[in-house]
N, CA, C and O atoms as a GROMACS GRO file, in nm:
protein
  344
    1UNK      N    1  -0.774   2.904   0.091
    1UNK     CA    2  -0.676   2.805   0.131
    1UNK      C    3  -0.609   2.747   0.006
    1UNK      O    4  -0.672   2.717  -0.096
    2UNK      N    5  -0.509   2.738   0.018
    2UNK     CA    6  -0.413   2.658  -0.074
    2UNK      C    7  -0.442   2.543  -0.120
    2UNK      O    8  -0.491   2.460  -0.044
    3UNK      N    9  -0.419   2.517  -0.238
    3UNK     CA   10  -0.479   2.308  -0.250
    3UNK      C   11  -0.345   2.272  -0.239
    3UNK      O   12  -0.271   2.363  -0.275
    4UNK      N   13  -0.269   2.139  -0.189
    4UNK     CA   14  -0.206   2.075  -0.169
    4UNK      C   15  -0.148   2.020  -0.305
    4UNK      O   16  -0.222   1.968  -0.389
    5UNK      N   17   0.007   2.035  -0.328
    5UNK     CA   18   0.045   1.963  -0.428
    5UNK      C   19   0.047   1.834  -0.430
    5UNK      O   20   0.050   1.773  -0.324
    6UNK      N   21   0.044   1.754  -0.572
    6UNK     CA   22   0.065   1.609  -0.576
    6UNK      C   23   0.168   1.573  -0.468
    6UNK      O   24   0.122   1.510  -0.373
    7UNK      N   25   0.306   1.604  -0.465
    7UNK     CA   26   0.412   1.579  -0.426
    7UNK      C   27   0.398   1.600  -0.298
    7UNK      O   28   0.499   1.555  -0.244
    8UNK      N   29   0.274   1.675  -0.160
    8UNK     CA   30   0.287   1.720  -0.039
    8UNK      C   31   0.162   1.599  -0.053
    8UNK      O   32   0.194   1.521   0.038
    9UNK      N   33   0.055   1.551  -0.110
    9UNK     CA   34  -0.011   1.457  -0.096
    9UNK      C   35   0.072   1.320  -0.063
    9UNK      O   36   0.080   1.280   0.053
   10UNK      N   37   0.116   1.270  -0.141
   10UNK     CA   38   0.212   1.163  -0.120
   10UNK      C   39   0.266   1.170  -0.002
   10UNK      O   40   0.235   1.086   0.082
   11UNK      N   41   0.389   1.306   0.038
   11UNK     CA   42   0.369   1.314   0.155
   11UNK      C   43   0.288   1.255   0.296
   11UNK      O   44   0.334   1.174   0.376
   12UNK      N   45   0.203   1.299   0.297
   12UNK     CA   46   0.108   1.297   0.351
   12UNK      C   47   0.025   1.153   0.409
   12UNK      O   48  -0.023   1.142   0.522
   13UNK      N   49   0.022   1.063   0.314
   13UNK     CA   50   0.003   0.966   0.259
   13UNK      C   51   0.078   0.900   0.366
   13UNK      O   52   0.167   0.956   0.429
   14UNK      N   53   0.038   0.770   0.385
   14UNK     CA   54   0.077   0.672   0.453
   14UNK      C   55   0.192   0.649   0.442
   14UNK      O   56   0.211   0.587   0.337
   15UNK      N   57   0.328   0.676   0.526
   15UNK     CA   58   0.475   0.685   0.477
   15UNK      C   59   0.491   0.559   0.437
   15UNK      O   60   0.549   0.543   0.330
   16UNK      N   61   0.431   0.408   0.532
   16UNK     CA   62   0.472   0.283   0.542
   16UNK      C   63   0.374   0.201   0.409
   16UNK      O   64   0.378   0.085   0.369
   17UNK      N   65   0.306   0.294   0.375
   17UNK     CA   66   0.188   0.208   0.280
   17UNK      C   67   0.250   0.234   0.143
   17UNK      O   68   0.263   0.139   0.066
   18UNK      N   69   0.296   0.374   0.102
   18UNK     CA   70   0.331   0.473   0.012
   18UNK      C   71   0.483   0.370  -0.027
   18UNK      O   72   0.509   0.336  -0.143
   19UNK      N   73   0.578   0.328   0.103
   19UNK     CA   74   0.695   0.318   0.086
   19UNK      C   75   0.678   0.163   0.014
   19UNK      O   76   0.736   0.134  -0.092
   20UNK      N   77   0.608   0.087   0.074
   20UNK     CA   78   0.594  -0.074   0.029
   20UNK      C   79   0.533  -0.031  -0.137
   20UNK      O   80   0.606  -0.077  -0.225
   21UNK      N   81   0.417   0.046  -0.188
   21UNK     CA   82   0.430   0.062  -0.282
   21UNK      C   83   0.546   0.053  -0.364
   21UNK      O   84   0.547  -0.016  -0.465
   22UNK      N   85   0.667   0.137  -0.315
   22UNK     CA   86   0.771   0.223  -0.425
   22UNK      C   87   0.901   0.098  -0.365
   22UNK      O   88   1.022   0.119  -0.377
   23UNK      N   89   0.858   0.009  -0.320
   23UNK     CA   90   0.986  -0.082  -0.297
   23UNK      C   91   1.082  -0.055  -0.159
   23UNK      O   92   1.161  -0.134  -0.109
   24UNK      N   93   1.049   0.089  -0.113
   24UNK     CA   94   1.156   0.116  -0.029
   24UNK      C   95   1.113   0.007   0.106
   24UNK      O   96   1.208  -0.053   0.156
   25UNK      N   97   1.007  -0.014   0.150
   25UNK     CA   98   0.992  -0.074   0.295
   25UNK      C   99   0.909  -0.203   0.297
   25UNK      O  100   0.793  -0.199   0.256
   26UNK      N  101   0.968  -0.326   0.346
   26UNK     CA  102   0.840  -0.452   0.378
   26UNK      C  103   0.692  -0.412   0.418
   26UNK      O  104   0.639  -0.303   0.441
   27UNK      N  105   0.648  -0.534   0.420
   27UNK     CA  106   0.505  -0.519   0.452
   27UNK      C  107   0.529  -0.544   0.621
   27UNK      O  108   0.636  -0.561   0.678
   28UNK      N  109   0.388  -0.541   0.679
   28UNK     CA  110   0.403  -0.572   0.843
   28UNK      C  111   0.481  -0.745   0.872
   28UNK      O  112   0.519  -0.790   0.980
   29UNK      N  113   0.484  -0.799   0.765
   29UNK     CA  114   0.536  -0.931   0.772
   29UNK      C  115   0.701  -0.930   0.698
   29UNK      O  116   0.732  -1.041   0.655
   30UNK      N  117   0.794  -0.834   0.681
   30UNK     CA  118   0.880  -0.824   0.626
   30UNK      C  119   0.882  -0.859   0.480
   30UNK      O  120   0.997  -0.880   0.442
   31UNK      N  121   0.773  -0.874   0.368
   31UNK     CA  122   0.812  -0.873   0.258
   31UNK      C  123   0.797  -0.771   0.189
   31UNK      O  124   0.717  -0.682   0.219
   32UNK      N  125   0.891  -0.769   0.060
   32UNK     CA  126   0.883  -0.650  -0.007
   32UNK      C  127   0.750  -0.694  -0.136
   32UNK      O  128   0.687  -0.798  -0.154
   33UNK      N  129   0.749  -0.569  -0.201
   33UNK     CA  130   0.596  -0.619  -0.306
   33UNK      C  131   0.677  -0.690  -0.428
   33UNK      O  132   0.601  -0.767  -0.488
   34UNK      N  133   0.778  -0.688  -0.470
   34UNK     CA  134   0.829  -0.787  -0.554
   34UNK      C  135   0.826  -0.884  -0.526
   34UNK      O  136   0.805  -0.959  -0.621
   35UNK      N  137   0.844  -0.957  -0.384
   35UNK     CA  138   0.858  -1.066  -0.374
   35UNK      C  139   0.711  -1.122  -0.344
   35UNK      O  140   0.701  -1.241  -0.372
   36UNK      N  141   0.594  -1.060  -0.294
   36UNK     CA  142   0.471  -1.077  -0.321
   36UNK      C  143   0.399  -1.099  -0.440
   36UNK      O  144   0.296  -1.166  -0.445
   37UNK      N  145   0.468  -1.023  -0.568
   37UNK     CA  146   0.452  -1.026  -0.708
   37UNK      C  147   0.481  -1.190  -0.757
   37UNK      O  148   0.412  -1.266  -0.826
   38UNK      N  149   0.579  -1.204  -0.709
   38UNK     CA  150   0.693  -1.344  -0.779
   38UNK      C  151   0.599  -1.426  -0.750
   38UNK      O  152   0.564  -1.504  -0.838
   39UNK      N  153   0.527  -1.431  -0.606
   39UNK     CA  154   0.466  -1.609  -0.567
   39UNK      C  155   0.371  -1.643  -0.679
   39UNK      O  156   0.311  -1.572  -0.759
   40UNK      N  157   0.377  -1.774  -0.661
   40UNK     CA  158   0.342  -1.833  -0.767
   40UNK      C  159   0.137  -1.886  -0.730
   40UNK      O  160   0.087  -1.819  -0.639
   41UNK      N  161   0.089  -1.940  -0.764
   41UNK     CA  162  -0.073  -1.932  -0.736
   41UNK      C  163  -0.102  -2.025  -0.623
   41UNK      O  164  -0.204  -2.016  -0.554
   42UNK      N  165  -0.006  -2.120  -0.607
   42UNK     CA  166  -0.026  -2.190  -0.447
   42UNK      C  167   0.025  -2.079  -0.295
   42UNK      O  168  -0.040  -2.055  -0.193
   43UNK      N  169   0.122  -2.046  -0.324
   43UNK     CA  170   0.173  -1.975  -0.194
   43UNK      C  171   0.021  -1.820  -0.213
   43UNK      O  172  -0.022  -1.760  -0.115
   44UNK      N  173  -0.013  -1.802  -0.313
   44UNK     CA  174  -0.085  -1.665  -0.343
   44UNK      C  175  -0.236  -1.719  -0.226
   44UNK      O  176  -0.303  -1.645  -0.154
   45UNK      N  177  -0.248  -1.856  -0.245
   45UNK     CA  178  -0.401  -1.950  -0.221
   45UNK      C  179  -0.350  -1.950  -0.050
   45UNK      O  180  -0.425  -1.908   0.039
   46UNK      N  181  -0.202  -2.007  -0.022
   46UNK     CA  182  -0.220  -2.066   0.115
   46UNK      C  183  -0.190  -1.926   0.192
   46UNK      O  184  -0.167  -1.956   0.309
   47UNK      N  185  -0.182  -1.800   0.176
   47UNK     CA  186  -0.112  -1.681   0.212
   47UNK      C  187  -0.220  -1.602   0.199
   47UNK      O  188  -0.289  -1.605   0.097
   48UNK      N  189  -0.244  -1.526   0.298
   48UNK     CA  190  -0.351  -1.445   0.260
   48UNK      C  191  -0.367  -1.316   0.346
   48UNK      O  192  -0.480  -1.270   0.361
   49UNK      N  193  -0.236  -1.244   0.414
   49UNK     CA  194  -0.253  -1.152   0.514
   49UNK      C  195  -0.189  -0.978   0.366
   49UNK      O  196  -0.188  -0.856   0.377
   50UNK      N  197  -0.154  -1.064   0.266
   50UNK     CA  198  -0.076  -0.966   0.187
   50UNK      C  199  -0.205  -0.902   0.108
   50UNK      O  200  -0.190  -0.788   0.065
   51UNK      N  201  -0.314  -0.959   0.090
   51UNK     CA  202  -0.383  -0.884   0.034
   51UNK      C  203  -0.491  -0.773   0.109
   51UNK      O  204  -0.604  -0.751   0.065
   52UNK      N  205  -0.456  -0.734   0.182
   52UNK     CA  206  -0.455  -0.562   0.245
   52UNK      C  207  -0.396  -0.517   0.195
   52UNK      O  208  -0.444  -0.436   0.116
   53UNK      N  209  -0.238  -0.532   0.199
   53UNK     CA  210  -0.150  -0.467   0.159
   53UNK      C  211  -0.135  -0.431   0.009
   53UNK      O  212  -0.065  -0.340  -0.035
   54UNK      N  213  -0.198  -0.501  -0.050
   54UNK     CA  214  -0.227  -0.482  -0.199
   54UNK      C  215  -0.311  -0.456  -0.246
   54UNK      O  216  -0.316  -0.416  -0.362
   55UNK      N  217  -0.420  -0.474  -0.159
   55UNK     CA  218  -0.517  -0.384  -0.195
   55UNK      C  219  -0.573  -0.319  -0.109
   55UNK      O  220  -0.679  -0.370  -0.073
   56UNK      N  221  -0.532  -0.174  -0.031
   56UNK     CA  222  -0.596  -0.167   0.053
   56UNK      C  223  -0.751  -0.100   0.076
   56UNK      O  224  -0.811  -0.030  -0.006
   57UNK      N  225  -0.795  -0.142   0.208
   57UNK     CA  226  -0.970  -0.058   0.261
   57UNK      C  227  -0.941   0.022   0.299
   57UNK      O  228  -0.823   0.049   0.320
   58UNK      N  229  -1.060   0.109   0.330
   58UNK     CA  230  -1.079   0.247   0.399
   58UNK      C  231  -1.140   0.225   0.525
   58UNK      O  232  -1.163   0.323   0.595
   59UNK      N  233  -1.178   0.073   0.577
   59UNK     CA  234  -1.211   0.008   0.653
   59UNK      C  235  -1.108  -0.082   0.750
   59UNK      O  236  -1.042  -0.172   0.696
   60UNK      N  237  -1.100  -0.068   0.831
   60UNK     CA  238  -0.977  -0.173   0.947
   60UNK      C  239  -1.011  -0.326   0.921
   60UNK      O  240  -1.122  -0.378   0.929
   61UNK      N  241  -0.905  -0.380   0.892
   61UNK     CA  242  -0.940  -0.575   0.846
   61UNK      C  243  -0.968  -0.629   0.955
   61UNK      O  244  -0.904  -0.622   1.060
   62UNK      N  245  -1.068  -0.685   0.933
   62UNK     CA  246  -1.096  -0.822   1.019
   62UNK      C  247  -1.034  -0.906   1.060
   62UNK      O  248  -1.053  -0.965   1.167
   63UNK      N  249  -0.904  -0.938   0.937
   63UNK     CA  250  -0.794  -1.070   0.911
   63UNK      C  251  -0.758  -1.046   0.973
   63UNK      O  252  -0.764  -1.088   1.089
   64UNK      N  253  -0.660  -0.907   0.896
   64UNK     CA  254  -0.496  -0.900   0.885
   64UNK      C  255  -0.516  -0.696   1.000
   64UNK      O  256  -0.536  -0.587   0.947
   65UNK      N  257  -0.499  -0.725   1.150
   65UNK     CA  258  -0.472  -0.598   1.207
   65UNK      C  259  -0.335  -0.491   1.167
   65UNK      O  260  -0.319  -0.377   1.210
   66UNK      N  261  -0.265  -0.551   1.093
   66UNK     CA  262  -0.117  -0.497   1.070
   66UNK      C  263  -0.134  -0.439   0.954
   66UNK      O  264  -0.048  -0.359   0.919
   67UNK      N  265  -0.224  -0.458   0.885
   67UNK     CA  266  -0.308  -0.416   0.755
   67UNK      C  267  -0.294  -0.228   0.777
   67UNK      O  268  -0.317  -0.173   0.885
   68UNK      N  269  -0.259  -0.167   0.671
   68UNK     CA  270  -0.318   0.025   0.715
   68UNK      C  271  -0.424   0.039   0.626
   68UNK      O  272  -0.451  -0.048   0.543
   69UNK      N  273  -0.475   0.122   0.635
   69UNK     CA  274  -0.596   0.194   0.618
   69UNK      C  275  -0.596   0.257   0.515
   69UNK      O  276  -0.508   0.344   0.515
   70UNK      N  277  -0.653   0.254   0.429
   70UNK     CA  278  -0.623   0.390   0.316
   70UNK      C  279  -0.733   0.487   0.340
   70UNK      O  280  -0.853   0.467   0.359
   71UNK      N  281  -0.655   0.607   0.333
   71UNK     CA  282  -0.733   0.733   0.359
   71UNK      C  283  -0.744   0.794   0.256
   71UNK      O  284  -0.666   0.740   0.178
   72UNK      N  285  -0.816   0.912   0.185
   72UNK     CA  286  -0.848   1.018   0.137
   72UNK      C  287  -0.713   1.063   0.055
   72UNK      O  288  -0.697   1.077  -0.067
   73UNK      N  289  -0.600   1.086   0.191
   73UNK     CA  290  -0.467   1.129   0.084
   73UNK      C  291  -0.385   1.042   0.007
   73UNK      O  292  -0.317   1.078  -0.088
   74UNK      N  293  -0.397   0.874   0.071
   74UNK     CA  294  -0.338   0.771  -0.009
   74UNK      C  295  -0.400   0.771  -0.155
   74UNK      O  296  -0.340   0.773  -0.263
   75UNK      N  297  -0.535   0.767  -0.128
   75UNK     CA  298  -0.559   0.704  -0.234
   75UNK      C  299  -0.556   0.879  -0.362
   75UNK      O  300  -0.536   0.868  -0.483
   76UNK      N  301  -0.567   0.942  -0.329
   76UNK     CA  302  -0.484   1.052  -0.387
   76UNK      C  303  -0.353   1.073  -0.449
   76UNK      O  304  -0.324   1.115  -0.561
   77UNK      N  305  -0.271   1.028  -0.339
   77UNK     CA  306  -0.143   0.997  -0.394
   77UNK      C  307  -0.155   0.884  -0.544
   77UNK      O  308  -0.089   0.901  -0.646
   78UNK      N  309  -0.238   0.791  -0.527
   78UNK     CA  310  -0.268   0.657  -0.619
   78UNK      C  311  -0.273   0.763  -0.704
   78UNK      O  312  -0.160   0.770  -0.753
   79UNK      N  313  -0.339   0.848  -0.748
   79UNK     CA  314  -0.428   0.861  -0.856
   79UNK      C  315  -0.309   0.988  -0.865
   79UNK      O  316  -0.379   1.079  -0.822
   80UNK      N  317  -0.252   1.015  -0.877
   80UNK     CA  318  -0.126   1.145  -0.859
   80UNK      C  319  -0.010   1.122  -0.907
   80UNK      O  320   0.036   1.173  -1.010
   81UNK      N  321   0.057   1.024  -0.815
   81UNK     CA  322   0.187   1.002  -0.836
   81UNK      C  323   0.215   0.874  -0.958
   81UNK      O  324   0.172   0.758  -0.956
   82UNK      N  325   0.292   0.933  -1.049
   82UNK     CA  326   0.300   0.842  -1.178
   82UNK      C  327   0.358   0.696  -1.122
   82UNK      O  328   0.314   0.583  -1.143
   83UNK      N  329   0.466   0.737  -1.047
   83UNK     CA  330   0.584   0.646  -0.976
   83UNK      C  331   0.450   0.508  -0.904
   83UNK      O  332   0.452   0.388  -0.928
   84UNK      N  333   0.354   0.578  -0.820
   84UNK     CA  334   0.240   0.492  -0.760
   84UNK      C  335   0.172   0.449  -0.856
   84UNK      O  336   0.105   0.353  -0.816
   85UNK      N  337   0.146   0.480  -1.011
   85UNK     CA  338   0.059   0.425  -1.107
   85UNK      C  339   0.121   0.335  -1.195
   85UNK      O  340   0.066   0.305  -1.301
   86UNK      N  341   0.253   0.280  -1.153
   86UNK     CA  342   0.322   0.201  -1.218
   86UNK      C  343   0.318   0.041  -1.177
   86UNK      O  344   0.385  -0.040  -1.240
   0.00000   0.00000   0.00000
């Protein structure tokens, strides 16, 4: 069998998890990760559904259900795609 390129991993990869990475798509709450970046350490304290999204489990959240999952090929893609290691 063939191994899968970096570039068909990503693919593969969570389109909506992959995309909030690279800026193209909000989170389940409409923000983008820049603007998650910007808050400052009070909104970071009273806010707390974004950190799934920034960091995600391989486990379903307790919190935050809108949360995705990281699988096997995401976190592949992580470790792959330069663009994701930035």
């Amino acid at each position: 069998m063939a191994k899968s390129s970096d570039k068909e991993l990503v693919a593969k990869a969570s389109p909506a998890l992959v995309a909030f990475y690279l800026s193209q798509q909000p989170d389940s709450e409409g923000r983008m990760i820049d603007e998650i970046w910007s808050w400052n350490y009070e909104k970071l304290e009273r806010i707390h559904d974004y950190v799934q999204w920034l960091f995600p489990l391989k486990d379903k959240s307790g919190y935050n259900p809108n949360a995705l999952i990281l699988n096997d090929e995401i976190a592949q893609a992580f470790r792959t795609d330069p663009l994701l290691k930035t």
